[in-house]
Structure formats: C-alpha cells, structure tokens
Backbone as a chain_set.jsonl record, in Angstrom:
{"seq": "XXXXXXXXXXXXXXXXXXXXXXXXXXXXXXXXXXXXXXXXXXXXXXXXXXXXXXXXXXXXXXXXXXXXXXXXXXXXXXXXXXXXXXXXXXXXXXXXXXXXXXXXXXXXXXXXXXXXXXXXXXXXXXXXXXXXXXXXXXXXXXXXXXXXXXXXXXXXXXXXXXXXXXXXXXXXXXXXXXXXXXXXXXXXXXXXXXXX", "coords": {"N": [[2.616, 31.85, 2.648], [-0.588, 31.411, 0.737], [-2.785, 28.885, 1.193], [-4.976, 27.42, -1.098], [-7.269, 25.479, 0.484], [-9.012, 22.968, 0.098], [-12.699, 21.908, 0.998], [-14.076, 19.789, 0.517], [-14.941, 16.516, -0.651], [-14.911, 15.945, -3.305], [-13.105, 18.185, -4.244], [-10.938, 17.662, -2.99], [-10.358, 15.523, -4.203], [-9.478, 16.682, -6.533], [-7.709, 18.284, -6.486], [-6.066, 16.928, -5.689], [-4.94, 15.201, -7.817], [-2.641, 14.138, -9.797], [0.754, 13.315, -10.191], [2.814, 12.137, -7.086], [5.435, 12.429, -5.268], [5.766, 10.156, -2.523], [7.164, 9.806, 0.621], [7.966, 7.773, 2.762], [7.595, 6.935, 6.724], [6.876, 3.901, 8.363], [5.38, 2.506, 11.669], [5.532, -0.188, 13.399], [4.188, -1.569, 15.395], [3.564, -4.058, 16.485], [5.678, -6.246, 15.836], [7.868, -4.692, 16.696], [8.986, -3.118, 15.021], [10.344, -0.624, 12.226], [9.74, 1.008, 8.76], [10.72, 2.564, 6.27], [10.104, 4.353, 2.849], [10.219, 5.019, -0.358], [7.662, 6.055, -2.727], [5.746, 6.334, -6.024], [2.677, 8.075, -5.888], [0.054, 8.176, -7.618], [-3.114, 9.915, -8.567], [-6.137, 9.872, -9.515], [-8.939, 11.987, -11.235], [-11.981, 10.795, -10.919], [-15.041, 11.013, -12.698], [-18.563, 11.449, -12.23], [-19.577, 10.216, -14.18], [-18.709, 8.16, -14.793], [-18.194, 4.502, -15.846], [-16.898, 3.065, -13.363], [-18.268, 4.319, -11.04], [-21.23, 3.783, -10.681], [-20.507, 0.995, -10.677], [-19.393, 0.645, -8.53], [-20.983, 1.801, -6.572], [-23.524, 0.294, -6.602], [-22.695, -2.223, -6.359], [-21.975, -1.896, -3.636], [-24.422, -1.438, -2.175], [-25.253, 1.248, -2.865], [-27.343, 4.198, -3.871], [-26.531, 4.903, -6.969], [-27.092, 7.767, -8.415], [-26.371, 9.774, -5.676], [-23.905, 9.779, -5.934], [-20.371, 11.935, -5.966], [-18.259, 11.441, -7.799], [-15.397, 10.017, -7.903], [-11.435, 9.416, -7.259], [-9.156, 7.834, -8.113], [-6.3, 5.707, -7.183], [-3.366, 4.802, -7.9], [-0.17, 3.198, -7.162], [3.105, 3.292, -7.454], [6.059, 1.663, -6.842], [10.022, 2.022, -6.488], [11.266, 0.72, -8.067], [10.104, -0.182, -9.704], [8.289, -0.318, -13.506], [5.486, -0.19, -14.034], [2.598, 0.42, -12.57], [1.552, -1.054, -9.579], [-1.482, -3.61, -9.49], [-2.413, -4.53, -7.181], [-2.157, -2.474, -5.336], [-3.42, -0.78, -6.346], [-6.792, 1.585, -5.883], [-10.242, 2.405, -6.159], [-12.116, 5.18, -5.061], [-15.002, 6.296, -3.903], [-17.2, 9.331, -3.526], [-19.588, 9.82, -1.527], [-21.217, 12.38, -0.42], [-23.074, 13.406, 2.635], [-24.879, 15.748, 2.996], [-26.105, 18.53, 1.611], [-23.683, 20.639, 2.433], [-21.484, 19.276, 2.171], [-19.22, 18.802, 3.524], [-19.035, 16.191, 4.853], [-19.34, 12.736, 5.176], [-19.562, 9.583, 2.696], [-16.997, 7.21, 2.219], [-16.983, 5.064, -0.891], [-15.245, 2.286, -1.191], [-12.973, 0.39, -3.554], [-11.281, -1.545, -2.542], [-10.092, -2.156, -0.161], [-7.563, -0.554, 2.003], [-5.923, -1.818, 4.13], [-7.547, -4.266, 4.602], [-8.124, -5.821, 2.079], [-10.768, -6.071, 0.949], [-13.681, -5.221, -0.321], [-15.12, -1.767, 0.824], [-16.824, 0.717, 3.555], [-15.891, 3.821, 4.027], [-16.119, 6.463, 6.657], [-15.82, 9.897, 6.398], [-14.9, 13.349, 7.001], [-14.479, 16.68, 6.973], [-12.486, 19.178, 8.899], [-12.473, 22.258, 10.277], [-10.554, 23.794, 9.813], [-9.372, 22.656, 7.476], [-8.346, 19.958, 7.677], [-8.699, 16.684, 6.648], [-10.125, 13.864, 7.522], [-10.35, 10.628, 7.599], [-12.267, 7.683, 8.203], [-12.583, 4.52, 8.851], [-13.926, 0.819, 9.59], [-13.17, -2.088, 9.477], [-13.438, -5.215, 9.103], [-11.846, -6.865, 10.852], [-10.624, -4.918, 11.958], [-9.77, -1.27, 12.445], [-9.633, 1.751, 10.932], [-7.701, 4.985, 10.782], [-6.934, 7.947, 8.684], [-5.399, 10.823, 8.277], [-5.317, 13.425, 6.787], [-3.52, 16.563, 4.695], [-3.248, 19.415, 3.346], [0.097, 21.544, 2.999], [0.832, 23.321, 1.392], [0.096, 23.814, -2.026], [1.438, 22.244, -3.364], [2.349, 19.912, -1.563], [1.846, 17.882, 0.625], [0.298, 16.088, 3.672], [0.094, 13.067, 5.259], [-1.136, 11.242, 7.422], [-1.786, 8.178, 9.471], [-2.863, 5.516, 11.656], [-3.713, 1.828, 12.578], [-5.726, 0.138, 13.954], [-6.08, -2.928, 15.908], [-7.953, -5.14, 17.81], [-6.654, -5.757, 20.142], [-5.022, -3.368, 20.36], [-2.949, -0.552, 19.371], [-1.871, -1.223, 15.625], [-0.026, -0.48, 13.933], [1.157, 2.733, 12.792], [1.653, 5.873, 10.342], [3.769, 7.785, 8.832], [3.36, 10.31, 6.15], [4.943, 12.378, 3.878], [4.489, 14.377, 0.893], [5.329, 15.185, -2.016], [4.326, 17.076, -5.15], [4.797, 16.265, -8.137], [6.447, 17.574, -10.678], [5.337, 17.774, -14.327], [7.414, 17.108, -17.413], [6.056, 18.831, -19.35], [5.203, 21.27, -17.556], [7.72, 22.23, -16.722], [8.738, 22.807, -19.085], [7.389, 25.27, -19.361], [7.737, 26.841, -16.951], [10.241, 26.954, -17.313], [10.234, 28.832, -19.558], [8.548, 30.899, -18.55], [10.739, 31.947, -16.51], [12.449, 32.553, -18.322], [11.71, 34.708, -19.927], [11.673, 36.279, -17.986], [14.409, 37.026, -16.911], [14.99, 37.986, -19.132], [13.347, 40.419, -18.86], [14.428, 41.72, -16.938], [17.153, 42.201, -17.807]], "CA": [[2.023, 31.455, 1.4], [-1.847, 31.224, 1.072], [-2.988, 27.661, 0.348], [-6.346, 27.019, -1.449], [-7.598, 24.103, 1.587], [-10.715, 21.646, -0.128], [-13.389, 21.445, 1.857], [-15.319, 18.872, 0.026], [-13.981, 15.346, -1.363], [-14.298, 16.052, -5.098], [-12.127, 19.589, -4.319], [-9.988, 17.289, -2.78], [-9.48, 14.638, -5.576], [-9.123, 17.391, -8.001], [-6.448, 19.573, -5.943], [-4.175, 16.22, -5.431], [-4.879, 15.173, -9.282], [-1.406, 13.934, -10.446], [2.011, 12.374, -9.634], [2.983, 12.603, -5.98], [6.376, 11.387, -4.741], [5.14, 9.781, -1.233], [7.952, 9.536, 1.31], [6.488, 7.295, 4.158], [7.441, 5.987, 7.732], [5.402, 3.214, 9.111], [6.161, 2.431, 12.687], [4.837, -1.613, 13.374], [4.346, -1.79, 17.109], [3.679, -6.005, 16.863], [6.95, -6.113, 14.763], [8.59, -3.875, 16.867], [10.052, -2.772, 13.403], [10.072, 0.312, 11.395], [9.827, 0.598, 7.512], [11.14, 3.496, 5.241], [10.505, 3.928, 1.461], [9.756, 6.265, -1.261], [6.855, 5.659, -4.074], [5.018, 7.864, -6.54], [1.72, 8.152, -5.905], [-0.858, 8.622, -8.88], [-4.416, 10.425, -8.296], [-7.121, 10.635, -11.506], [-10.512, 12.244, -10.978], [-13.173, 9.817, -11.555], [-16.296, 11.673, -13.062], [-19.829, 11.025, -11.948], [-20.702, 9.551, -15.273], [-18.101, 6.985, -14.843], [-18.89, 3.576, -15.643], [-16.899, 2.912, -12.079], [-18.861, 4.57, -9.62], [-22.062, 2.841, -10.678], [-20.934, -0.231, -10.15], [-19.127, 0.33, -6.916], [-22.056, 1.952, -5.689], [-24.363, -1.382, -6.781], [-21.696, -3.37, -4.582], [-21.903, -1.703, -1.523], [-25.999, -1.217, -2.073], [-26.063, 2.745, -2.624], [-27.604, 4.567, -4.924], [-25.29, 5.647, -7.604], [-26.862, 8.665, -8.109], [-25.664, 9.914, -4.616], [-22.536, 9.995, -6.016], [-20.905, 13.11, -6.946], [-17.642, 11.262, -8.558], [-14.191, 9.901, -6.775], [-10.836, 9.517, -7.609], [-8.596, 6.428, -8.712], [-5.654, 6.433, -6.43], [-2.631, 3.862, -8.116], [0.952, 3.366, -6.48], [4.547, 3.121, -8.003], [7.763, 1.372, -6.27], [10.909, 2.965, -6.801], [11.999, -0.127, -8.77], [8.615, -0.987, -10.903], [7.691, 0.681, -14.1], [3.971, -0.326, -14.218], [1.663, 0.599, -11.008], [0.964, -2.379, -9.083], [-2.587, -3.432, -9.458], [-2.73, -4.737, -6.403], [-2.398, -1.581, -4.501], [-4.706, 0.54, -6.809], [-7.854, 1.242, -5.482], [-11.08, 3.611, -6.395], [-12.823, 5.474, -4.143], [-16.315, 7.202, -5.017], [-17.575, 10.01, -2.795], [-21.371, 9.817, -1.24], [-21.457, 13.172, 0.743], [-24.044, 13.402, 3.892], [-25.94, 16.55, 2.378], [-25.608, 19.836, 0.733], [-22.572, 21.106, 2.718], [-20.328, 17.717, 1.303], [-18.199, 18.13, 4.48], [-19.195, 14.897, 5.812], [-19.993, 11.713, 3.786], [-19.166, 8.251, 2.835], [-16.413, 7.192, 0.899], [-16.789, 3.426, -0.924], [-13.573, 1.753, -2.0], [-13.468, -0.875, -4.511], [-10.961, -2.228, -2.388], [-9.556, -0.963, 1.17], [-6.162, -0.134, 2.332], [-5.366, -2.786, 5.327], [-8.005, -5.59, 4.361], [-8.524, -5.89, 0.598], [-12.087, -6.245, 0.482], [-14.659, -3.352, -0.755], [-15.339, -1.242, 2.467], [-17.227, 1.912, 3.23], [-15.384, 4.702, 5.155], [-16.761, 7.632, 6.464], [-14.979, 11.102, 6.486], [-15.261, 14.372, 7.593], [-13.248, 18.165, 6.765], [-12.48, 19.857, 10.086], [-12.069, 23.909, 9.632], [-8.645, 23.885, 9.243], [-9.296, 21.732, 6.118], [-7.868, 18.754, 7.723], [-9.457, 15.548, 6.272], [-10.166, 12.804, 8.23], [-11.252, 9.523, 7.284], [-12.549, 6.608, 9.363], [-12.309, 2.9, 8.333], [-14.598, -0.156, 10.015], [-12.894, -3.549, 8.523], [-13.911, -6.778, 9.87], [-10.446, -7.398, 12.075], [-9.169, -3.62, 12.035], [-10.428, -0.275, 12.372], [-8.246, 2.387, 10.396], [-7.667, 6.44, 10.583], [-6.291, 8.83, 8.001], [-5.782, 12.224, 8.3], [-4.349, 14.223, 5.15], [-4.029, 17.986, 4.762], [-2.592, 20.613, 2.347], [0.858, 22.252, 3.726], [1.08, 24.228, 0.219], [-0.393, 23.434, -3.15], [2.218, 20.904, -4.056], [2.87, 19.037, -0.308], [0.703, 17.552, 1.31], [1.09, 14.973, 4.725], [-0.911, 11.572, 5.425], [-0.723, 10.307, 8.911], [-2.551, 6.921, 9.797], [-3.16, 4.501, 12.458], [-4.615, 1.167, 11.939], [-5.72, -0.535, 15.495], [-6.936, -4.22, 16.227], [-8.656, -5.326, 19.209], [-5.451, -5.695, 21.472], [-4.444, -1.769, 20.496], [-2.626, -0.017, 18.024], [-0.826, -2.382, 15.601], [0.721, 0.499, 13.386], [1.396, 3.858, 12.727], [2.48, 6.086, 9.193], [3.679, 9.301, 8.063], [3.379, 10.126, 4.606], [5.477, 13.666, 3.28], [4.039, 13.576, -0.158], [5.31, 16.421, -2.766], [3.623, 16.897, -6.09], [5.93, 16.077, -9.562], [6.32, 18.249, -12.038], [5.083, 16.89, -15.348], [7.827, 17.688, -18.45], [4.992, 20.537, -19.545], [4.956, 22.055, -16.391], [8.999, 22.375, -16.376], [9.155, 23.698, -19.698], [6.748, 25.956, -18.886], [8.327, 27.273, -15.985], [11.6, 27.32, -17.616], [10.1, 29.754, -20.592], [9.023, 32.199, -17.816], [12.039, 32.743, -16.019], [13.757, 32.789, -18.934], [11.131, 35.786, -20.521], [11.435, 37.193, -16.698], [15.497, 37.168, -17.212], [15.157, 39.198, -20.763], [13.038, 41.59, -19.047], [15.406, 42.803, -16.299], [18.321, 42.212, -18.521]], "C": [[0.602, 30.944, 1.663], [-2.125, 29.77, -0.081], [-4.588, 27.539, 0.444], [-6.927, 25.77, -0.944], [-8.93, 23.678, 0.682], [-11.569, 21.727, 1.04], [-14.367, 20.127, 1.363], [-14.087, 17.712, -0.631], [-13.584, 15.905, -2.609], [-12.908, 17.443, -5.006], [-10.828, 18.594, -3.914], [-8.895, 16.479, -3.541], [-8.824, 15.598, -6.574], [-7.854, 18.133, -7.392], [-5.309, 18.203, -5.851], [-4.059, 15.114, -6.993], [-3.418, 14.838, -9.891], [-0.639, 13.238, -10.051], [2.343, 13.393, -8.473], [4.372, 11.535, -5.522], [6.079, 11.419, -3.045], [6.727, 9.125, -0.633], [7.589, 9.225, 2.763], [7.332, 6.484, 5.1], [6.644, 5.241, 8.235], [6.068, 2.701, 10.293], [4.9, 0.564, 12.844], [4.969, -2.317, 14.935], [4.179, -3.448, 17.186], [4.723, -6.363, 16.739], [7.832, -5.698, 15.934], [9.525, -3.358, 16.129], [9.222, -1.481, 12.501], [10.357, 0.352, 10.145], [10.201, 2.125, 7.164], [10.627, 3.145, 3.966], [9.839, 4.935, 0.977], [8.837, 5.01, -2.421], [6.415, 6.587, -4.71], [3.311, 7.054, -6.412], [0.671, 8.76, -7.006], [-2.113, 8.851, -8.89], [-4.991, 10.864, -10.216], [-8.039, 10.69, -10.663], [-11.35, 11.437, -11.766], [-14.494, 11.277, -11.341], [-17.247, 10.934, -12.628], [-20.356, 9.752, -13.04], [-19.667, 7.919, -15.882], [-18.0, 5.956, -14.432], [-18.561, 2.547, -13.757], [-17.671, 3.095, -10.976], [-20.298, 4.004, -9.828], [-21.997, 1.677, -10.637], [-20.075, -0.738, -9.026], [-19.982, 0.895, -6.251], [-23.153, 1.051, -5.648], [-23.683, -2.076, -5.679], [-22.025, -3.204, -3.607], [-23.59, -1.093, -1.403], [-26.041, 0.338, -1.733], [-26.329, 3.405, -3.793], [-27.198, 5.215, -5.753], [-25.486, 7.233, -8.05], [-26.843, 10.051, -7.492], [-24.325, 10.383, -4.604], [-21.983, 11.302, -6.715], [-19.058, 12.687, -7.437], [-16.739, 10.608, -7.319], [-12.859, 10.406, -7.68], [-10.174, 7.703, -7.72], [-7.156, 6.751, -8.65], [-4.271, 4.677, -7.659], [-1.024, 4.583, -7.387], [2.09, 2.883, -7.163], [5.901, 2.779, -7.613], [8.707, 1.992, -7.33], [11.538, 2.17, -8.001], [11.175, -0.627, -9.932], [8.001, 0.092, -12.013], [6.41, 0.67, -14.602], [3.638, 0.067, -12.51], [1.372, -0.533, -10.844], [-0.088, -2.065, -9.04], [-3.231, -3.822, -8.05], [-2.64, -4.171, -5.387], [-2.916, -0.661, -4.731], [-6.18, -0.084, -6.029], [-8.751, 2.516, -6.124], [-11.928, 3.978, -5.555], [-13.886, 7.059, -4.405], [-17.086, 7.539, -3.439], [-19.323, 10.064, -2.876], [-21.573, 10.812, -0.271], [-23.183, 13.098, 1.558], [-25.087, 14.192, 3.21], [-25.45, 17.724, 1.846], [-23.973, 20.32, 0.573], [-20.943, 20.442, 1.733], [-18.997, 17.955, 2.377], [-18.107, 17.096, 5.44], [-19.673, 14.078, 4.582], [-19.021, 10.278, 4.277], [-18.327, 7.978, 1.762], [-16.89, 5.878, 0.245], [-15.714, 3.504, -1.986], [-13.897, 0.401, -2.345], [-12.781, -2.078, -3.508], [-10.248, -1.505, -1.264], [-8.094, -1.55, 1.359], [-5.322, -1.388, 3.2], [-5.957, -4.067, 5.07], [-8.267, -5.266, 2.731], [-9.656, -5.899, 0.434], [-13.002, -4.868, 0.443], [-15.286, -2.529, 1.103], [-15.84, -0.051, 2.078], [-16.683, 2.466, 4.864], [-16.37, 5.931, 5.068], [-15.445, 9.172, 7.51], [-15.422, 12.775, 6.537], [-13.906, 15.69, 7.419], [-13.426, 18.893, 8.626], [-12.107, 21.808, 9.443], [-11.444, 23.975, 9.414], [-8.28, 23.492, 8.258], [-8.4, 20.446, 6.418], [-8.933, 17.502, 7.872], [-9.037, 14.719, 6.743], [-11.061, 11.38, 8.318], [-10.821, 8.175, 8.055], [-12.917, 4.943, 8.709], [-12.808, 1.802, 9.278], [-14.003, -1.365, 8.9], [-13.417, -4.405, 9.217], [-13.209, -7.284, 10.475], [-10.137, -6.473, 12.089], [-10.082, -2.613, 12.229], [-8.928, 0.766, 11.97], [-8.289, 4.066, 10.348], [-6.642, 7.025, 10.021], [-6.267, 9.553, 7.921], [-4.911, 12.896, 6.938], [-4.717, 16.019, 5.18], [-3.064, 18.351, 3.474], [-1.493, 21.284, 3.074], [0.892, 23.485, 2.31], [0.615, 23.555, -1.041], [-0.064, 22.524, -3.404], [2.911, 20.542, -2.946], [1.833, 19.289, 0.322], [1.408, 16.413, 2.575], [-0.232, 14.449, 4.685], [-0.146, 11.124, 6.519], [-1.893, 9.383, 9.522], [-2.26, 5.801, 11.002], [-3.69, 2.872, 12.376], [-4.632, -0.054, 13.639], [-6.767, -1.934, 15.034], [-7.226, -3.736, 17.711], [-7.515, -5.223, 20.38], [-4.569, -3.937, 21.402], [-4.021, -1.683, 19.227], [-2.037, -1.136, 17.169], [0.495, -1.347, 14.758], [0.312, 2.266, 12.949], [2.115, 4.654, 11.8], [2.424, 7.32, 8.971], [3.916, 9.357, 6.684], [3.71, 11.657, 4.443], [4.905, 13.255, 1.816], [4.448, 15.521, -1.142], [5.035, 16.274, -4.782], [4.978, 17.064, -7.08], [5.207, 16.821, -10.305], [5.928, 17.793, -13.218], [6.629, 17.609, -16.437], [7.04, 18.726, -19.304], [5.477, 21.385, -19.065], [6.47, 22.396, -16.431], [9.526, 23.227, -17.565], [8.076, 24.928, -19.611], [7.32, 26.742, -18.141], [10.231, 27.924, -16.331], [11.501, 28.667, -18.83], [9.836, 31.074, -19.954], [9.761, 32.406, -16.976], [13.017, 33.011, -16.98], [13.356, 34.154, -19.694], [11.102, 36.947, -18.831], [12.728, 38.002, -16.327], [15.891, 38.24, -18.013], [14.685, 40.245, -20.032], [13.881, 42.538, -18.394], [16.58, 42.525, -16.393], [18.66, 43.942, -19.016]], "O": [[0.416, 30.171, 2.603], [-1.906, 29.567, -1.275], [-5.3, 27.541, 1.448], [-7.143, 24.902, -1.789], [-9.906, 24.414, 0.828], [-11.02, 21.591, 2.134], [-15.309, 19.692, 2.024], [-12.912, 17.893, -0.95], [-12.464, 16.25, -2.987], [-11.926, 17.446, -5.748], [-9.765, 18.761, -4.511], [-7.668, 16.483, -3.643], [-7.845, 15.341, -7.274], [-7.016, 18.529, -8.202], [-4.085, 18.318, -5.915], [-3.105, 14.348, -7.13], [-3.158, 15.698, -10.732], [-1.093, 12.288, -9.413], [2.305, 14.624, -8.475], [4.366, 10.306, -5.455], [6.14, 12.455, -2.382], [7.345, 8.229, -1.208], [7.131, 9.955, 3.642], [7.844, 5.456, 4.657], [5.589, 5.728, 8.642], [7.257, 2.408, 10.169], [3.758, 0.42, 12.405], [5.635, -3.251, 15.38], [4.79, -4.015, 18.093], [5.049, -7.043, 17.713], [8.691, -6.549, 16.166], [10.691, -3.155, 16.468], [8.031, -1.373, 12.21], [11.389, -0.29, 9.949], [9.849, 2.921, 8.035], [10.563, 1.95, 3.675], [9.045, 5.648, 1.591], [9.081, 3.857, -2.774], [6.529, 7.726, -4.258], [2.937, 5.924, -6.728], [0.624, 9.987, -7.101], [-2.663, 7.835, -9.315], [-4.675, 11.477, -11.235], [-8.217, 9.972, -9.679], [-11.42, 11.397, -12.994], [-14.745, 12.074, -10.436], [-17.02, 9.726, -12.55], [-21.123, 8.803, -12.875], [-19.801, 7.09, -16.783], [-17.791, 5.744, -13.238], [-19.331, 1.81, -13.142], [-17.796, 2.269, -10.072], [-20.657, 3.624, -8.713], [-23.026, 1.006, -10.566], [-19.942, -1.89, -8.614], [-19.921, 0.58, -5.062], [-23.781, 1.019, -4.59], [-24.009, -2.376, -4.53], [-22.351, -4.0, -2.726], [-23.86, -0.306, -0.496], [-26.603, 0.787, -0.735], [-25.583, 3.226, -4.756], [-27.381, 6.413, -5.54], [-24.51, 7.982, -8.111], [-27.086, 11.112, -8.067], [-23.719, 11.061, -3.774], [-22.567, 11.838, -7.657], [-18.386, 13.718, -7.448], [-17.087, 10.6, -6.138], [-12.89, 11.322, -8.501], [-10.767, 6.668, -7.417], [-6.593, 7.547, -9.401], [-4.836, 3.62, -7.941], [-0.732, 5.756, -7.158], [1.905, 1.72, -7.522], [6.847, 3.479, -7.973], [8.469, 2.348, -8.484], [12.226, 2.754, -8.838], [11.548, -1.326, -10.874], [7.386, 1.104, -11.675], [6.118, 1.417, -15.536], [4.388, -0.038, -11.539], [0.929, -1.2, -11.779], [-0.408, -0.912, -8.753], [-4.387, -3.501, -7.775], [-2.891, -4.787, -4.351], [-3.093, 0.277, -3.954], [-6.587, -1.206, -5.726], [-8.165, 3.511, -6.551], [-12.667, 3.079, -5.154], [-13.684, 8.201, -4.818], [-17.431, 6.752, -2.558], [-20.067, 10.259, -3.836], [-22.07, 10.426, 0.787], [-24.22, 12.768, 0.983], [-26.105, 13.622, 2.818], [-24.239, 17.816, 1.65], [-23.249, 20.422, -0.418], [-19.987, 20.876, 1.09], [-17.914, 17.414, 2.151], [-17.425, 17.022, 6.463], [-20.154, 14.427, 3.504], [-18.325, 9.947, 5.237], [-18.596, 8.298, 0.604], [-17.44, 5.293, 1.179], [-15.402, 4.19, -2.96], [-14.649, -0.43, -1.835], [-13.263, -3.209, -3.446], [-9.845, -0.353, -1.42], [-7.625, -2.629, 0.995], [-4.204, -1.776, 2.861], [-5.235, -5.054, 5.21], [-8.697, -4.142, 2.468], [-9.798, -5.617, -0.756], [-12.92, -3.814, 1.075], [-15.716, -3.008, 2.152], [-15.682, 0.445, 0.962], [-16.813, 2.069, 6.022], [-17.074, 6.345, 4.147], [-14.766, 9.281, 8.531], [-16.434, 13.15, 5.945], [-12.715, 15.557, 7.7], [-14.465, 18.969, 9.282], [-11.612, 22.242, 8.404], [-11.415, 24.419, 8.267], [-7.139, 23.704, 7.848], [-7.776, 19.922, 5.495], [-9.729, 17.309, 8.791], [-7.836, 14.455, 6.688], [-12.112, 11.159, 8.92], [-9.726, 7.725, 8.392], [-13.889, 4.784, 7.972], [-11.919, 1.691, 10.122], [-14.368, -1.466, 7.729], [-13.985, -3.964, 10.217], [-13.606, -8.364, 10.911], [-8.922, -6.527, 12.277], [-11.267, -2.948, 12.205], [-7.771, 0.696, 12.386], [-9.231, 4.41, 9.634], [-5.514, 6.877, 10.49], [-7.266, 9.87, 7.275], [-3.864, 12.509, 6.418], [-5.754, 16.578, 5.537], [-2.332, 17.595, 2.836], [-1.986, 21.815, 4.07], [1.009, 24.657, 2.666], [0.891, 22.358, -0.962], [-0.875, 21.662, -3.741], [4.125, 20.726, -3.028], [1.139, 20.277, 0.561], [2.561, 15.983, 2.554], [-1.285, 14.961, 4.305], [1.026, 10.756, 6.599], [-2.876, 9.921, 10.03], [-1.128, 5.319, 11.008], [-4.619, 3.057, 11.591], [-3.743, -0.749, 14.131], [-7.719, -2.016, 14.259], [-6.993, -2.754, 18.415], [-7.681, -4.579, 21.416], [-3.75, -3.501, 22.211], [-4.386, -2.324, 18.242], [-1.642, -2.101, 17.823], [1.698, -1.487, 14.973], [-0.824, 2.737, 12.878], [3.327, 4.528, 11.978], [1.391, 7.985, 8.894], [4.61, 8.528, 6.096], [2.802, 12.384, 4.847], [4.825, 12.069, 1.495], [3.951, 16.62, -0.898], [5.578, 15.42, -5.483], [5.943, 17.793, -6.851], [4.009, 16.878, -10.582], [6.532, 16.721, -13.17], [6.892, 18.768, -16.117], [7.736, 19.482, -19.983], [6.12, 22.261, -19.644], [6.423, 23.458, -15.811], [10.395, 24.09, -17.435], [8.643, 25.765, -20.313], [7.554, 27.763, -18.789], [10.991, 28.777, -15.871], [12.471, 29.4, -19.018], [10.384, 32.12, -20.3], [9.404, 33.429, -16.392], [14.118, 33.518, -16.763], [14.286, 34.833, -20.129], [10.61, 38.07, -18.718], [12.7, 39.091, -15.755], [16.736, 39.114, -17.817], [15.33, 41.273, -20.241], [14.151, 43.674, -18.784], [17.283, 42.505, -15.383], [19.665, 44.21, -19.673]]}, "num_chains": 1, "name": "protein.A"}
C-alpha cells in the first residue's frame, strides 16, 4: 500500500488532522517502572492568520510572519470526557528556507517541562520526522512517521545529564468520525447491489 509521506510540517499537521487513538509504552529507567495506557489524541490545523501563532511567535521573539501555520495538538484519557488542558499544547512551524524540511517548531508549552520552548526538526527521505527538544534540565527526541494513512508511530527519548531517564512508543491509529462510517457503509453497500 502506497502511503502519501509529508515532507514539510504543515503537510504533516494536515495529514494527522483528527482523532487518533494513541496506544503508548513508556519505559522509566530512574523508576525502573513501565507504564501502559490508551488515549485519543486530537490534531487541528492552526492557520497562518491565526490569532495564536502571532502571539506565540512574540513570546519566543520571532517574527510571526515566518510562520507558515501549526497545529493544536489536545489529549483525551480513557476515563475523561473533556481534553485535559493541561496537556494541550500549540505548536507553530518556522521552516529554515524554501525547501520547509528543516525548521523550528515553537510550543506554547513543551512536552517534559511545561514552559514555552523552541524545538528544532528535520524530515529525513524516508519521511521520518524528527524533532529535537533543548529544555533547561532535559533534552528530548521524537521521531514520528506514517506506516499507512491512518497509523502512524511516535518513539521518544527524553535524557538528563546522568543519561537516559525515559523511553516511549506510541502505535497511534486514526478514528473514524460517524460521517466517515456512514460513508463507507453506503459504498459497500452500493458495491454489494452491484455484484448482486
């Protein structure tokens, strides 16, 4: 099966655009303890002309427009029917130059330390995206790719000064919306009639 790979951020926000059920190991080498758990993951494309990315690009002193939009990533426990706000974050793409396979991301609010941070990330040929994280006690790496339109994997690291401290896989397969299902259910059922 031929999968349409992103090479550029915005291709990327827009291709993972929706509900994602995220099925994630994290391995906690200080801990010596491993975690399990399922969430849904929720991706919106932030537009250029949105009042967000001008004033997370003011924050982190870059010129907003540099920016050629992000996305606005929120997260869902299996047990919670609002998104916690305190694990949404937005993150507004500042590519390097023309190409846009290199650049800077800024996040309103980063992954391991909470405070606004600027990562920088990079597409390898293979279309595997790889983004790099400088915190102020941590340094963090994410790699994410495309296995097929609707599954994707996220595998991360996040090292202090004494070494790794953890380690996460993320299986992540895209939800159907109720549209998309009746949809799907009208052509197999007009695909049924025909070689009836």
């Amino acid at each position: 099966m031929r999968v349409d790979v992103p090479m550029t951020m915005m291709d990327f926000f827009r291709k993972s655009e929706g509900t994602w059920l995220t099925q994630r190991e994290v391995h906690h080498f200080d801990l010596l303890d491993n975690e399990t758990g399922d969430s849904n993951l929720i991706v919106q494309v932030v537009e250029p002309d949105d009042a967000r990315v001008q004033k997370i690009c003011e924050a982190q002193g870059i010129d907003p427009s540099l920016a050629m939009g992000g996305g606005a990533f929120l997260w869902l426990q299996d047990d919670d029917t609002e998104p916690n706000p305190d694990y949404a974050a937005v993150l507004i793409d500042v590519p390097d130059d023309a190409t846009k396979l290199t650049g800077k991301i800024l996040r309103n609010r980063g992954y391991v330390e909470k405070a606004p941070v600027i990562c920088r990330y990079w597409f390898g040929q293979d279309g595997v995206l790889t983004i790099d994280t400088e915190y102020e006690n941590s340094q963090g790496q994410e790699r994410c790719w495309f296995v097929t339109d609707d599954f994707r994997v996220r595998v991360s690291t996040v090292k202090l000064m004494d070494g790794v401290q953890l380690t996460a896989y993320c299986s992540e397969r895209r939800c159907v919306s109720p549209e998309q299902l009746d949809q799907y259910l009208e052509q197999n059922q007009q695909r049924a009639a025909q070689t009836a």
